[in-house]
C-alpha positions, 0 to 999 in steps of 0.5 A: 685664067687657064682651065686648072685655075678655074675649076679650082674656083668653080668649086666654089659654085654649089654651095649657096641656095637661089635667092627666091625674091623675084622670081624669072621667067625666061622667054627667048627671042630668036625673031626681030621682025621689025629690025628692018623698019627701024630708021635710027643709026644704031649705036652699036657697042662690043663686049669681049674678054674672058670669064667676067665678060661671059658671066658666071652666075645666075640671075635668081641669086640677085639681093637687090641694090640702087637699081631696080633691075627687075625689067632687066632680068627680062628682055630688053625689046628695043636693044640689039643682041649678036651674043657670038657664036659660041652662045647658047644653040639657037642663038649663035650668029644670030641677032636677037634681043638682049636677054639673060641666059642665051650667051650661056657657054658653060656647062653647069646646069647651075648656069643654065639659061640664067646667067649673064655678062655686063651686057644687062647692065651695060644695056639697062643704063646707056639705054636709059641715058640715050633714050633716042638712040637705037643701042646693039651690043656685040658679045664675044667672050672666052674664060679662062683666056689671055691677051699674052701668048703662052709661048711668050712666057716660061715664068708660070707658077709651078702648078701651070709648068709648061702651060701651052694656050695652043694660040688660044689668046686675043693676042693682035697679029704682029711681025708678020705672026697671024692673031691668035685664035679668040682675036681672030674670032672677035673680028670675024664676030663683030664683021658678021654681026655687022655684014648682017646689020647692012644686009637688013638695011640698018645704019649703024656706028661702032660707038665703044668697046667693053673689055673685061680681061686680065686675071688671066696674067694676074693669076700665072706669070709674073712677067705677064702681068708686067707686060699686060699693059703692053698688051692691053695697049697692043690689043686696043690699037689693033682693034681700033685699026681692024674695025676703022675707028681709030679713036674707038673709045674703050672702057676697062675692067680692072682686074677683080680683087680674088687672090691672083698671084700678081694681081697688083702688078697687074692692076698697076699695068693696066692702070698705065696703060689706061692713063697713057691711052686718051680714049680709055677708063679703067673701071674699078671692080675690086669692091664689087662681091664675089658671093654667088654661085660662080665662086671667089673668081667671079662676079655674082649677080649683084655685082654684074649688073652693077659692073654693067652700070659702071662700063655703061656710065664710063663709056657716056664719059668717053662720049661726052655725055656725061663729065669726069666729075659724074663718074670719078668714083667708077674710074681708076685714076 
């Protein structure tokens, strides 16, 4: 999704008040002593993409659901948290715990210190199905960005005439042409994250990728979400090639249920591309809320943390923890 889309829904955002049933008190954590003395191979998983991956919303907006996330809206003192180097001052390039608000990129003060990605939830259930296992999530995510490079399309719907992402996109390099700038910066993020790892004398194994990306096509061009597949296919290959892991399991997010122009078109195409690709899940999303703060193109706190169990449950299916029976009603098929 480019800037005019989402300002129009961040529009949305003032209107509700904060839910005052639980209250949250934030303590960051820049420190990890102790990192060194741990002994486990970490598991180390990567989250990237675009507006849902970074997360607009606020945790005292949470009504309550299957889970009681009331430990998760805390730190989580036994998983590993690089939130990117676009996070909040103080945290970027850095590892830390993994905690809400330190990935925060906006600047709303409604945001602020309480907003979060799936990485919660994600983090909440795989630690609690692995509970052997030493977990760090890599973050590195962008709203309102593409896979598909804007010079590649002339179709954008008549608002977006002549839109240009000035390479601006997670687009994989090809043809002798360089990645685009946030693909570029993904590697660069996951290698750092990773170089620091070794540095502190920590084993570690790439272990999944979570990807929420795909309004952005959905929502301009009818020939980009056409091709979204392909470029889902293109980006997850180049991926798996620069990071050494060619069967690195990758769990998706479908593209929300908000009124993005091609939307189905969209969603049919990531679906192809999932089910041609034997280590990938599409993860249904189009029956989760958009209710809160961050408007009809976003999750709002319910819904997020919900999203995060659902990646974490298809990613222990990729890994064969968990069968296809257990999760099919998370998996787009």
């Amino acid at each position: 999704m480019i800037k005019i889309i989402l300002s129009l829904c961040l529009s949305f955002a003032f209107s509700g008040a904060f839910s005052q049933n639980i209250p949250v008190e934030y303590i960051p954590v820049k420190n990890i002593t102790g990192i060194q003395q741990e002994k486990g191979t970490l598991k180390v998983f990567i989250l990237a993409g675009q507006s849902n991956a970074v997360g607009y919303n606020n945790i005292r907006e949470f009504h309550g659901g299957k889970k009681n996330y009331r430990i998760a809206f805390r730190k989580r003192s036994h998983i590993l948290f690089w939130p990117g180097s676009n996070a909040r001052d103080g945290f970027a390039n850095h590892w830390t715990r993994l905690q809400v608000g330190i990935s925060d990129i906006s600047d709303q003060p409604s945001f602020s210190k309480a907003c979060f990605g799936p990485e919660i939830g994600f983090g909440e259930t795989i630690s609690e199905e692995l509970p052997n296992e030493d977990i760090a999530i890599i973050k590195y995510a962008v709203g309102a960005t593409g896979i598909a490079r804007s010079k590649d399309y002339q179709d954008y719907i008549p608002a977006l005439k002549g839109f240009d992402d000035k390479g601006k996109n997670w687009h994989p390099p090809v043809e002798a042409e360089e990645a685009g700038i946030l693909y570029q910066n993904l590697i660069t993020n996951i290698r750092d994250a990773l170089a620091s790892l070794k540095q502190k004398g920590r084993n570690f194994e790439i272990s999944g990728f979570i990807w929420m990306q795909g309004e952005h096509e959905a929502g301009i061009s009818r020939t980009m979400a056409n091709d979204y597949g392909k470029l889902l296919t293109l980006f997850m290959n180049s991926v798996r090639h620069d990071l050494g892991v060619m069967n690195l399991p990758f769990v998706v997010g479908e593209i929300n249920s908000h009124t993005w122009a091609f939307a189905d078109i969209g969603r049919e195409s990531q679906a192809t591309a999932c089910r041609n690709d034997p280590h990938s899940l599409l993860i249904k999303t189009t029956d989760l809320s958009r209710k809160g703060i961050g408007g009809l193109a976003h999750f709002d706190a319910d819904s997020m943390l919900t999203l995060g169990d659902r990646f974490a449950n298809g990613m222990l299916q990729l890994l064969g923890i968990k069968s296809a029976e257990v999760t099919s009603r998370l998996v787009i098929q």
